[in-house]
N, CA, C and O atoms as CSV, one atom per row, in Angstrom:
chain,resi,resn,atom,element,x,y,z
A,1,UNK,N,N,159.903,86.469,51.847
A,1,UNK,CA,C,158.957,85.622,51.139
A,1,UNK,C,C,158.759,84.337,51.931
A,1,UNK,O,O,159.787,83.690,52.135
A,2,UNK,N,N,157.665,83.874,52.392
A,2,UNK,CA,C,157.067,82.618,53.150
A,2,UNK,C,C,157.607,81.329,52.353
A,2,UNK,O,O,157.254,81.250,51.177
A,3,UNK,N,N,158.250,80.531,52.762
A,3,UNK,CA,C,158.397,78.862,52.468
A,3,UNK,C,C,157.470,78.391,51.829
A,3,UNK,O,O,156.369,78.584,52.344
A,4,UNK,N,N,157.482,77.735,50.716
A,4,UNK,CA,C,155.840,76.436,50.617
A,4,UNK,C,C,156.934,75.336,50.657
A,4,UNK,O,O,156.946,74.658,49.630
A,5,UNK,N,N,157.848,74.996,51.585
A,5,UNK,CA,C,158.038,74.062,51.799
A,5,UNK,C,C,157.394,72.862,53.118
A,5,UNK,O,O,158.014,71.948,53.661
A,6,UNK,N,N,156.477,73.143,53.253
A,6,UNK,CA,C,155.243,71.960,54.048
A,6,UNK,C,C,156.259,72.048,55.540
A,6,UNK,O,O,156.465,70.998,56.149
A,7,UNK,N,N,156.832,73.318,56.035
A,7,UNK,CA,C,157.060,73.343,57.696
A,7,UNK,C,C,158.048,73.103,57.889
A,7,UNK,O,O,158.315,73.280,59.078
A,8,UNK,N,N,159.147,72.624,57.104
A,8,UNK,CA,C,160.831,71.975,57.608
A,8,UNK,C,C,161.209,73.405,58.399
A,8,UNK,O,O,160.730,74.540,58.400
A,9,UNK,N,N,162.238,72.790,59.018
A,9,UNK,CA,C,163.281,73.566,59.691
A,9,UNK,C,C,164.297,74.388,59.010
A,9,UNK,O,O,165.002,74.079,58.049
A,10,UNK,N,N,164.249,75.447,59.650
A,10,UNK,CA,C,165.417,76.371,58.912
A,10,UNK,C,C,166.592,76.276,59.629
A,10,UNK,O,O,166.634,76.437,60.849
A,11,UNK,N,N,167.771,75.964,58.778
A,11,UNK,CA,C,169.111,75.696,59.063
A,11,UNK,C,C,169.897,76.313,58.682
A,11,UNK,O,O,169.370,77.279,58.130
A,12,UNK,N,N,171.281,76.379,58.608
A,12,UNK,CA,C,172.185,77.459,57.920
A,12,UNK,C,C,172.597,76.908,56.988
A,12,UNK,O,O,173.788,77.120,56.761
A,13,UNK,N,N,171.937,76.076,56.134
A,13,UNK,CA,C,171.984,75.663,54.791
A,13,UNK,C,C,172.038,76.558,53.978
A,13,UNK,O,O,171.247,77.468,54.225
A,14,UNK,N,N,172.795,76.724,52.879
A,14,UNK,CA,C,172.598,76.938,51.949
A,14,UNK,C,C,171.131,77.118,50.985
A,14,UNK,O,O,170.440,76.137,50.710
A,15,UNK,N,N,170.896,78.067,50.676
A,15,UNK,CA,C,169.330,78.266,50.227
A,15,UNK,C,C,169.637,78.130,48.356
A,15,UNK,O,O,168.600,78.307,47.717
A,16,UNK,N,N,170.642,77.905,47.665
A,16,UNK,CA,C,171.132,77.471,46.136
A,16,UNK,C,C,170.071,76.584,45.960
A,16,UNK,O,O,169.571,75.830,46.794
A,17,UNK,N,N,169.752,76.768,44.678
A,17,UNK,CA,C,168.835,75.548,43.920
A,17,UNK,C,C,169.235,74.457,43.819
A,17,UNK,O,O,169.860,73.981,42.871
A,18,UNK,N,N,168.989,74.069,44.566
A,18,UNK,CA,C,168.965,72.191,44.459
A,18,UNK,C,C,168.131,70.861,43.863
A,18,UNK,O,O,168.008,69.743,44.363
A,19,UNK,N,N,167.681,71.323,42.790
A,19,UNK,CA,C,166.882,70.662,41.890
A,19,UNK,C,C,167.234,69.097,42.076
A,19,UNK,O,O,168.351,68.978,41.574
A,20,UNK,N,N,166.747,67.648,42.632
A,20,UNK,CA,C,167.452,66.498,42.950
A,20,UNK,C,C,166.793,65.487,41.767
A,20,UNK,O,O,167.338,64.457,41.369
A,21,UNK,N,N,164.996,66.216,41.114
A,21,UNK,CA,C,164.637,65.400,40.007
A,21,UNK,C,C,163.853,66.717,39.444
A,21,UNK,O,O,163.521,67.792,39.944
A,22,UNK,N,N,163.667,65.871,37.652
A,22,UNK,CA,C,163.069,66.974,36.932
A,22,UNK,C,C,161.821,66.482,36.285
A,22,UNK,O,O,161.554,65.282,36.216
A,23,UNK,N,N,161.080,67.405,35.822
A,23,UNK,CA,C,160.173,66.879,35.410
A,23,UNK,C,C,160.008,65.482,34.563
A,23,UNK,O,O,160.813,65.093,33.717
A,24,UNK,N,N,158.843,64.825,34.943
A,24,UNK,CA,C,158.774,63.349,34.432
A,24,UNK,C,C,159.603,62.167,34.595
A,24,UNK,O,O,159.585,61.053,34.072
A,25,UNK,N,N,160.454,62.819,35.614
A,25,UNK,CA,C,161.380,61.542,36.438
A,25,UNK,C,C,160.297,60.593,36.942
A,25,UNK,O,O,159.133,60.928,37.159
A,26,UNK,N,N,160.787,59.419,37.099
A,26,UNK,CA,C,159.372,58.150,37.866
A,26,UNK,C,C,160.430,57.720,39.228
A,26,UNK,O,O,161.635,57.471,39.273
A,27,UNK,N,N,159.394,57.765,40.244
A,27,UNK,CA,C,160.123,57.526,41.333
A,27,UNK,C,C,159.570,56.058,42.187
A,27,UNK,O,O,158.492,55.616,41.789
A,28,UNK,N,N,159.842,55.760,42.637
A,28,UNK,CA,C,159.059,54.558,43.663
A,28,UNK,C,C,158.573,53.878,42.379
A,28,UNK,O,O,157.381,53.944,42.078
A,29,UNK,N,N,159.412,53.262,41.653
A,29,UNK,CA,C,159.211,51.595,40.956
A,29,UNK,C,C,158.222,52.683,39.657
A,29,UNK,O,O,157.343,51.926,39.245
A,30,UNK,N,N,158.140,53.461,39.254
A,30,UNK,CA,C,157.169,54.059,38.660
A,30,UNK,C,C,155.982,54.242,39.090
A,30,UNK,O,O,154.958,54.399,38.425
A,31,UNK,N,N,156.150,54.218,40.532
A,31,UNK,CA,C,154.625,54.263,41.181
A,31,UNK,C,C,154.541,56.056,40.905
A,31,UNK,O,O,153.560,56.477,40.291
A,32,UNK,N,N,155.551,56.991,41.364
A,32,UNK,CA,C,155.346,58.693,41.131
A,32,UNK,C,C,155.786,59.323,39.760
A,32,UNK,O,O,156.614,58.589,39.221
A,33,UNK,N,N,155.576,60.147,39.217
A,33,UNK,CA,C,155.731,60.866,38.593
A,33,UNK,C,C,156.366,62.383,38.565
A,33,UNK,O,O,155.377,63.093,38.751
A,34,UNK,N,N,157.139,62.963,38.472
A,34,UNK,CA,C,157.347,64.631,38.787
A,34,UNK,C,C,157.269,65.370,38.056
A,34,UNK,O,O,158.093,65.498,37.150
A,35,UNK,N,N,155.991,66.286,38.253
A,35,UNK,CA,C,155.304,67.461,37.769
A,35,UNK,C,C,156.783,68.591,37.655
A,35,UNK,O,O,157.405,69.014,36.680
A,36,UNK,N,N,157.000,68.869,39.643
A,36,UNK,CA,C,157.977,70.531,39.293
A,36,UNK,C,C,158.047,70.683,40.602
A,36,UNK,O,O,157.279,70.302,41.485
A,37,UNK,N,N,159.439,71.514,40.665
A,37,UNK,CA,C,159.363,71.336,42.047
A,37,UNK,C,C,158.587,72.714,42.777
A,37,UNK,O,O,158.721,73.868,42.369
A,38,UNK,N,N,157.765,72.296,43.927
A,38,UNK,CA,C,157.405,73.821,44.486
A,38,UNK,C,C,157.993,74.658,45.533
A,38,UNK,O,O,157.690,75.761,45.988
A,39,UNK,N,N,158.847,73.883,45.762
A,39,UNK,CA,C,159.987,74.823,47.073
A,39,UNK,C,C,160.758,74.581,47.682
A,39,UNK,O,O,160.764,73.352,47.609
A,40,UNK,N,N,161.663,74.907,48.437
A,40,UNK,CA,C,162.821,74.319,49.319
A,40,UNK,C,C,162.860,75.435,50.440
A,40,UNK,O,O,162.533,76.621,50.471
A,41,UNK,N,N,163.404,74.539,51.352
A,41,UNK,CA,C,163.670,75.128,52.793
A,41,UNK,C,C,164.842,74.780,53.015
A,41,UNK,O,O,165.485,74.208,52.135
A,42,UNK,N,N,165.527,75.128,54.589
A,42,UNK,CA,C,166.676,74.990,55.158
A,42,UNK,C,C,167.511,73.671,54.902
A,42,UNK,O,O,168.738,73.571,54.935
A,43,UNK,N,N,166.332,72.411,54.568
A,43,UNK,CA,C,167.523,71.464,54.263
A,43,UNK,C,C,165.876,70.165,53.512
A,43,UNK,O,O,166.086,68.957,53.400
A,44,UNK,N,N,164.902,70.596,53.248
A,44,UNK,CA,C,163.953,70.035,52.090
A,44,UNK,C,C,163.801,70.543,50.846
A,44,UNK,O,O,164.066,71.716,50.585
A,45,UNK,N,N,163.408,69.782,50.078
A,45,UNK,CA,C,162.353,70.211,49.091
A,45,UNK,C,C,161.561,69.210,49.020
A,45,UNK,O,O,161.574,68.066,49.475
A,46,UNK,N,N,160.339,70.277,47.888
A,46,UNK,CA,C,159.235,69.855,47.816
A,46,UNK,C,C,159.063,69.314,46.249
A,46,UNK,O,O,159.734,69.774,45.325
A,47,UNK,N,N,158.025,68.229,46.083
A,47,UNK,CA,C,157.456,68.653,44.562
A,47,UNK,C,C,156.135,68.132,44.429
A,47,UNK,O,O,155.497,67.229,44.970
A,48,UNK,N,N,155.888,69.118,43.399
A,48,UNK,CA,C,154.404,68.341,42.643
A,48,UNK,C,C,154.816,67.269,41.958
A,48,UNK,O,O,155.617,67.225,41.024
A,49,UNK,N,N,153.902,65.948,42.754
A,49,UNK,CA,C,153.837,64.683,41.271
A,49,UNK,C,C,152.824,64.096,41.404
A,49,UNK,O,O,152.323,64.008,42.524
A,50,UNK,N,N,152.110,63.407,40.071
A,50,UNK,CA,C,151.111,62.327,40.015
A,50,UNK,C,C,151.339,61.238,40.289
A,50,UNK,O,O,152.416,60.832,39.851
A,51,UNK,N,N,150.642,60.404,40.973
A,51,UNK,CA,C,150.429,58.637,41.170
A,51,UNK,C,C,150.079,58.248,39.975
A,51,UNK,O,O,149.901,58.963,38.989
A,52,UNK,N,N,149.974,57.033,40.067
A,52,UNK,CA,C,150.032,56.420,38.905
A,52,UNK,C,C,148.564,55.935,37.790
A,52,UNK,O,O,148.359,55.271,36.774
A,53,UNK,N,N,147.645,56.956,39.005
A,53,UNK,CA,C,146.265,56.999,38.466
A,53,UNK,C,C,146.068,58.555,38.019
A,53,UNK,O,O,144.994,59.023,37.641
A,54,UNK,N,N,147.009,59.109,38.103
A,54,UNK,CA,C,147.134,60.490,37.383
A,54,UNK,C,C,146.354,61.689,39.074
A,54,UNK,O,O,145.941,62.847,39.138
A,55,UNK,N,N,146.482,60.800,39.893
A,55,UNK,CA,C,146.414,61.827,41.120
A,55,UNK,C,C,147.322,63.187,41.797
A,55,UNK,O,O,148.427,62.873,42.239
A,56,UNK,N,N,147.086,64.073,41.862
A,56,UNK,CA,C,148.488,64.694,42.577
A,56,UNK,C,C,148.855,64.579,44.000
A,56,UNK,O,O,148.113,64.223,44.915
A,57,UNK,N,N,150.153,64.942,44.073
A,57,UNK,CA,C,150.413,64.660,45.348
A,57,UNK,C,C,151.602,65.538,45.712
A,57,UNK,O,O,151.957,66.277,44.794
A,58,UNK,N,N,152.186,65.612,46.661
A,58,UNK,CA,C,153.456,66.002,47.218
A,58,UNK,C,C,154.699,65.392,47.597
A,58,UNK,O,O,154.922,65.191,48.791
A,59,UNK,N,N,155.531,65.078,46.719
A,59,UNK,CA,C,156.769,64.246,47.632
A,59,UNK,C,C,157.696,65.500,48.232
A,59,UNK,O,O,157.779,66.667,47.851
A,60,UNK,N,N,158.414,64.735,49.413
A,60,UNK,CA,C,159.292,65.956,50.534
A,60,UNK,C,C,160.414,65.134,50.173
A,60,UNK,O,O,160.334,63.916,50.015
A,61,UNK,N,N,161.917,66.112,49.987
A,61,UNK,CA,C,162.412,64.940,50.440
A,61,UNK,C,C,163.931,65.551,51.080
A,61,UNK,O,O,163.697,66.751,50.936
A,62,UNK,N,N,164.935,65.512,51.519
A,62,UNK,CA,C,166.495,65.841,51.798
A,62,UNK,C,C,166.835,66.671,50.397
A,62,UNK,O,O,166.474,66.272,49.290
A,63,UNK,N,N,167.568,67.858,50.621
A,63,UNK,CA,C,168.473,68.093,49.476
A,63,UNK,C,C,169.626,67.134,49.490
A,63,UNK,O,O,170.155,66.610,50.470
A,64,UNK,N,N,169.970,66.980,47.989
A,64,UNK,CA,C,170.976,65.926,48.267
A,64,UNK,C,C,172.528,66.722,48.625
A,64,UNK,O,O,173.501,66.055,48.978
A,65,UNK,N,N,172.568,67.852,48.512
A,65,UNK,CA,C,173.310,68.242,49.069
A,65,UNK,C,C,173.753,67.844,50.515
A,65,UNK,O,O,174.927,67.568,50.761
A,66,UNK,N,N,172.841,67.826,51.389
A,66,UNK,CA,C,172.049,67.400,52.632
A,66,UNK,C,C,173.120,66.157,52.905
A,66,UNK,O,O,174.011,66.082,53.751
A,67,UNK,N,N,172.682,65.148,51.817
A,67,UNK,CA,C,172.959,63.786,52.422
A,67,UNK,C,C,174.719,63.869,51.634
A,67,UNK,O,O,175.518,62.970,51.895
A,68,UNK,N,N,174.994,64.673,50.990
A,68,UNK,CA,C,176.136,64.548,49.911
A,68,UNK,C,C,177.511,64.947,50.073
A,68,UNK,O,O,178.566,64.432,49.700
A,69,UNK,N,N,177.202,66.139,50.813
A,69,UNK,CA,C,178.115,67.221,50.679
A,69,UNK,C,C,179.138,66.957,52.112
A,69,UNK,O,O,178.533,66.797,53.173
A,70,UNK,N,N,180.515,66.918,52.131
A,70,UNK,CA,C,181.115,66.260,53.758
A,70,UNK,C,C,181.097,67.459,54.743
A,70,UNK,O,O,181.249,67.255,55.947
A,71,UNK,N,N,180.872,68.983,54.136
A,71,UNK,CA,C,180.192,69.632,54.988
A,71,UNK,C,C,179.172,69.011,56.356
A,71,UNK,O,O,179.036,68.977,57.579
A,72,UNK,N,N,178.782,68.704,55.414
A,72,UNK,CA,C,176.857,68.575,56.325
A,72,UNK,C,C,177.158,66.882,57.278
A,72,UNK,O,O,176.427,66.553,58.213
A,73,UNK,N,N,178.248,66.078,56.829
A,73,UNK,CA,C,178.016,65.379,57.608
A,73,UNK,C,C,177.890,65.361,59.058
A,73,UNK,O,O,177.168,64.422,59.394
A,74,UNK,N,N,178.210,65.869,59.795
A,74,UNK,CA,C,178.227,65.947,61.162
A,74,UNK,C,C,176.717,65.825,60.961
A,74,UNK,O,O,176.371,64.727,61.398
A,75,UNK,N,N,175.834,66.410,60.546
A,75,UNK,CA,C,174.397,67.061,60.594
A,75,UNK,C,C,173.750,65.524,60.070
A,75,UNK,O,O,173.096,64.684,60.689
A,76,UNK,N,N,174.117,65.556,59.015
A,76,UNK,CA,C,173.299,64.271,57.975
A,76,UNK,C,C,172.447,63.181,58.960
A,76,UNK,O,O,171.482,62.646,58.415
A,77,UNK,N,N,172.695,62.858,60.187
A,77,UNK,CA,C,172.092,61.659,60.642
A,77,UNK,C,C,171.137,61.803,61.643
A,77,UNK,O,O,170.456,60.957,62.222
A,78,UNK,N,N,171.239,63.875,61.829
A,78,UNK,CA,C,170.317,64.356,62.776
A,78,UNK,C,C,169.183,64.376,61.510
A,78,UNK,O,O,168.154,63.705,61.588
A,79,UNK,N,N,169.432,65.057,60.570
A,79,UNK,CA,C,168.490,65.333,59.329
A,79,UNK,C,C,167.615,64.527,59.351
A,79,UNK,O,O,166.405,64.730,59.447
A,80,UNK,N,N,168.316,63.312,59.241
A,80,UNK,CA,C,167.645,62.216,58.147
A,80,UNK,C,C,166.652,61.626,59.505
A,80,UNK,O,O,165.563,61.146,59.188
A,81,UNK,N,N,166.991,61.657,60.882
A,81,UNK,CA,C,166.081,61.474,62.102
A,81,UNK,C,C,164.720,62.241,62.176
A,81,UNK,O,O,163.574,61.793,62.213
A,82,UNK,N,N,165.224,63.650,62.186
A,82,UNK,CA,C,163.926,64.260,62.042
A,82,UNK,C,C,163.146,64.734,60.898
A,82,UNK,O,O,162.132,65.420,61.025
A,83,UNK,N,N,163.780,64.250,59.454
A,83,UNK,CA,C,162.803,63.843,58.403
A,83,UNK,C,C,161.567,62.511,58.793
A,83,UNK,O,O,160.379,62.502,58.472
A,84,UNK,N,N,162.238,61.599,59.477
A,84,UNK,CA,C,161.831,60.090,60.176
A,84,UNK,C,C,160.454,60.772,61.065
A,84,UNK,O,O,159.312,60.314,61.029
A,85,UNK,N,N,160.768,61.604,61.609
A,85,UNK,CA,C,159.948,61.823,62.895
A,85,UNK,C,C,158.627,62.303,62.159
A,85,UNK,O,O,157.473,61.903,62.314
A,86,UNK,N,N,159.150,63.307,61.287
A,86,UNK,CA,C,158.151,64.147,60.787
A,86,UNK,C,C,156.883,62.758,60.183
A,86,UNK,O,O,155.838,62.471,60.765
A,87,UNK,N,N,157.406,62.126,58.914
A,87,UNK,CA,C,156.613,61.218,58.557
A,87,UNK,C,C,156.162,60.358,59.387
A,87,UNK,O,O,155.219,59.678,58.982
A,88,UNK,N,N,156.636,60.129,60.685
A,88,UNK,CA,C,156.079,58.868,61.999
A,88,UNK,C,C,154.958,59.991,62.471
A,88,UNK,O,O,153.833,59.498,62.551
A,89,UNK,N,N,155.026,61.319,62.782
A,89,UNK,CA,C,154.144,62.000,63.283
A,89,UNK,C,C,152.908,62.295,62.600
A,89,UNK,O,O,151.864,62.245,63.250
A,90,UNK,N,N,152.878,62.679,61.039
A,90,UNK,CA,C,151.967,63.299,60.168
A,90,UNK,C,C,151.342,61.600,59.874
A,90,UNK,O,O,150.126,61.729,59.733
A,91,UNK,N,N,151.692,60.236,59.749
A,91,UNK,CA,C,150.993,59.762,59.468
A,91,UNK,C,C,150.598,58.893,60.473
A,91,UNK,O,O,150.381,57.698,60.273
A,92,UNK,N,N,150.458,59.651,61.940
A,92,UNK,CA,C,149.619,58.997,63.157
A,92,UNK,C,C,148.245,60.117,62.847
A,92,UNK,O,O,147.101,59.797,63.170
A,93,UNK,N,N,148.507,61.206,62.302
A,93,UNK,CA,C,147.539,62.433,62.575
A,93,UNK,C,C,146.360,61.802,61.304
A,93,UNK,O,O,146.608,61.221,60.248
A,94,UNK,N,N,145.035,62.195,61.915
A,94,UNK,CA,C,144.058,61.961,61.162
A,94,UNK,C,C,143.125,63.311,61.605
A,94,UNK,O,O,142.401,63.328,62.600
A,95,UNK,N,N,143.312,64.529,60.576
A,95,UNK,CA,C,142.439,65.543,60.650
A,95,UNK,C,C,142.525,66.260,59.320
A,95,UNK,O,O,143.626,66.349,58.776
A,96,UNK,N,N,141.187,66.900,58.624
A,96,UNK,CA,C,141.053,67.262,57.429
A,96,UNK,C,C,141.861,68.415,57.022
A,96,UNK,O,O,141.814,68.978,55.929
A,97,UNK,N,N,142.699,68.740,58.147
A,97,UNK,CA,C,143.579,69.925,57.715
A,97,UNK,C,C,145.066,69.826,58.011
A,97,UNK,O,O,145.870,70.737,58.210
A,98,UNK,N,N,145.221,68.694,57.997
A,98,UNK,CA,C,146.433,68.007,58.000
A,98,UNK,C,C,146.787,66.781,57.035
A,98,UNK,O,O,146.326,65.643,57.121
A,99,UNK,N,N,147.651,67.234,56.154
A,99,UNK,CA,C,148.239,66.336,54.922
A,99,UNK,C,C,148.329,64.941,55.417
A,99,UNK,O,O,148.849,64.674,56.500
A,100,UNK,N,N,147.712,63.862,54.450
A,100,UNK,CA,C,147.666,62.679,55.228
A,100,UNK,C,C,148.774,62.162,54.050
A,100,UNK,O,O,148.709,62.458,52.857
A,101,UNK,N,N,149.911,61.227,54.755
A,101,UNK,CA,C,150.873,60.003,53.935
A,101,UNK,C,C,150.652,59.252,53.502
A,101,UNK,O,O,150.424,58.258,54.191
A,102,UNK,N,N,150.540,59.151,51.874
A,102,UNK,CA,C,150.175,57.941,51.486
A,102,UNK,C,C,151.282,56.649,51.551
A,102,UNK,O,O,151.090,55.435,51.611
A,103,UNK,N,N,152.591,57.503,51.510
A,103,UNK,CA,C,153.858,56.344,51.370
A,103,UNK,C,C,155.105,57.123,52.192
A,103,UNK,O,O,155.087,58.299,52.557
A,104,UNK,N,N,156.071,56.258,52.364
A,104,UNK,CA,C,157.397,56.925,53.021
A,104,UNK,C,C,158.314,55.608,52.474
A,104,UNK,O,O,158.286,54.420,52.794
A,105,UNK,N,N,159.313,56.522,51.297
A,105,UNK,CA,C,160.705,55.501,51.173
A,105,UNK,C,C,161.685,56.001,50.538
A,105,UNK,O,O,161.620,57.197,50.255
A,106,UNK,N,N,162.487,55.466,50.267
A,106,UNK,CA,C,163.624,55.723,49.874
A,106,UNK,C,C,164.028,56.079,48.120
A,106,UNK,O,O,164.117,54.950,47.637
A,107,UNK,N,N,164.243,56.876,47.234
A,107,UNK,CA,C,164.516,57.196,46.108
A,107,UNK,C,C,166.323,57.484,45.884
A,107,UNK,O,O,166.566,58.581,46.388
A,108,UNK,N,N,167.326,56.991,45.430
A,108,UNK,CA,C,168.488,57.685,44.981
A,108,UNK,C,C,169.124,58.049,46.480
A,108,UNK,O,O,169.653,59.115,46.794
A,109,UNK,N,N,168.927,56.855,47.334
A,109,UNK,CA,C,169.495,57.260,48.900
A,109,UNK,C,C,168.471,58.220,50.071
A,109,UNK,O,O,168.506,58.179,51.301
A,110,UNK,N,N,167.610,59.038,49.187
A,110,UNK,CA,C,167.090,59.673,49.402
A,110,UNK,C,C,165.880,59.499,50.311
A,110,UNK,O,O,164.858,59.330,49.646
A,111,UNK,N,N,165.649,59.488,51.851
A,111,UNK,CA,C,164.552,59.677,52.343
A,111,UNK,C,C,163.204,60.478,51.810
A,111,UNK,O,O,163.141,61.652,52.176
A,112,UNK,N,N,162.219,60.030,51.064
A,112,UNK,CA,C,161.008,60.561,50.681
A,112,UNK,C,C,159.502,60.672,51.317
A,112,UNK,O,O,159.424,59.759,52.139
A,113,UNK,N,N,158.809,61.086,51.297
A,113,UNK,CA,C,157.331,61.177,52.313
A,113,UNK,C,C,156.507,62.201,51.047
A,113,UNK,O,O,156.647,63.344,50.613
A,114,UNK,N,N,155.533,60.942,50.769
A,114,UNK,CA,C,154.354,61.325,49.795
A,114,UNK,C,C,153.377,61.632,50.204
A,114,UNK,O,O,152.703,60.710,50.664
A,115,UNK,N,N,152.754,63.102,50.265
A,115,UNK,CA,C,151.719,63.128,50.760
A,115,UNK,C,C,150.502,63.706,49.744
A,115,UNK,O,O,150.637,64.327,48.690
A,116,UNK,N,N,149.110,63.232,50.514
A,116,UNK,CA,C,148.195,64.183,49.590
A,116,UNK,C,C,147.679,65.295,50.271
A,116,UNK,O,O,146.962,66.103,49.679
């Protein structure tokens, strides 16, 4: 079955449900909202949420497993780099078939990247 996790890397993560928020959590000062989540990959997930004008959008963010677990530390600071990269890259790109960033920050430790 294909990812809808928006392209992350596959790792030897653990693929367990990692649910990190649930519906109608408010994230970024109450600027987001969370709809549900739509997927996870090797070491992301994804979710549907509204802005605060009732827009949808996509937040990405680390399982917190990811950042949590003393497993993964060795890994944790490569992760959290090329989560960095990804959002420095997607929001230099300006083309209609490429998700543009409205925001990139931090939630619950958590590296986040909002896109529409």
């Amino acid at each position: 079955m294909p990812s809808t996790d928006c392209g992350t890397i596959k790792t030897g993560l653990s693929q367990k449900s990692s649910m990190v928020w649930v519906k109608g959590q408010q994230l970024h000062g109450h600027r987001y909202v969370i709809e549900r989540q739509l997927g996870q990959g090797g070491f992301g997930i994804t979710y549907l949420a509204k802005d605060r004008k009732g827009k949808p959008l996509v937040i990405k963010t680390l399982k917190d497993e990811v950042m949590e677990n003393p497993d993964y530390i060795d890994f944790r600071d490569k992760y959290q780099r090329d989560f960095e990269r990804e959002a420095t890259r997607l929001a230099v790109c300006r083309h209609p078939h490429i998700v543009q960033i409205e925001n990139v920050f931090h939630e619950q430790s958590l590296p986040c990247i909002a896109k529409f």
